[in-house]
N, C-alpha and C positions, 0 to 999 in steps of 0.2 A: 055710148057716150063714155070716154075716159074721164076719170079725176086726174087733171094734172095738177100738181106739186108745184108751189114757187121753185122746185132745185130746176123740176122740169123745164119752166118756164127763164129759168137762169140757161140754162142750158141751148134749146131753144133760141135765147136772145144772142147770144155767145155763137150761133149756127155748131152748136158741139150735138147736134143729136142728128139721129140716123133721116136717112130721106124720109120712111116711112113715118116716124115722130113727127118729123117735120110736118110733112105733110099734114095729119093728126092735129096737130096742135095747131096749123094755121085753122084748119078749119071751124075747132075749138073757136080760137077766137072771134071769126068771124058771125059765128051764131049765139055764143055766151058772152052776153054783156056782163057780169059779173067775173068770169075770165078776163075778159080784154079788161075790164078796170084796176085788175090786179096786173096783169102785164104793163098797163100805164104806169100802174105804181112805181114796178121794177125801171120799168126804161125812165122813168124819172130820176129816179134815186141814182142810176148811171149816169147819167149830165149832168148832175150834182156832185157826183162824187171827180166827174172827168174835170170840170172846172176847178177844185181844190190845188191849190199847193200846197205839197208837205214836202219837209224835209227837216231828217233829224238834226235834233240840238248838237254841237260838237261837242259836247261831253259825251253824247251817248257814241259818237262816232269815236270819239277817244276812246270809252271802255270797248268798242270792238275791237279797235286795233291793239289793244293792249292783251284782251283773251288772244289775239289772234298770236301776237309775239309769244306768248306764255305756250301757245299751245307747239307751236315752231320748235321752237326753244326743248320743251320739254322731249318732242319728236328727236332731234339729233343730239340730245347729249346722250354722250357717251356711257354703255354701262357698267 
């Protein structure tokens, strides 16, 4: 029986782990109810966070574009 990790289980959810993980950790879930209710968790907190909008304030998008000219700027002048 492995201890899988919420990264694991991030990971896992993301399909970023090997066949054999895979494999492993469905299994995992299928037998450990304590598992699987932490993977609910996770797959929760992802269609939560999928439905949010964000998007930064225009200030904050000014001061990037502002570092970005500073740093342009500082690149091609002359020495």
């Amino acid at each position: 029986m492995h201890n899988f990790t919420p990264e694991d289980l991030l990971l896992y959810l993301y399909n970023e782990t090997s066949p054999e993980q895979t494999a492993a950790i469905k299994t995992a879930l299928e037998n450990d109810w304590s598992l699987r209710e932490k993977f609910e968790e996770i797959t929760s907190a992802q269609n939560q966070l999928e439905t949010l909008q964000l998007s930064p304030s225009q200030q904050t998008i000014d001061n990037i574009l502002q570092y970005a000219e500073k740093a342009v700027s500082e690149l091609t002048a002359p020495v």
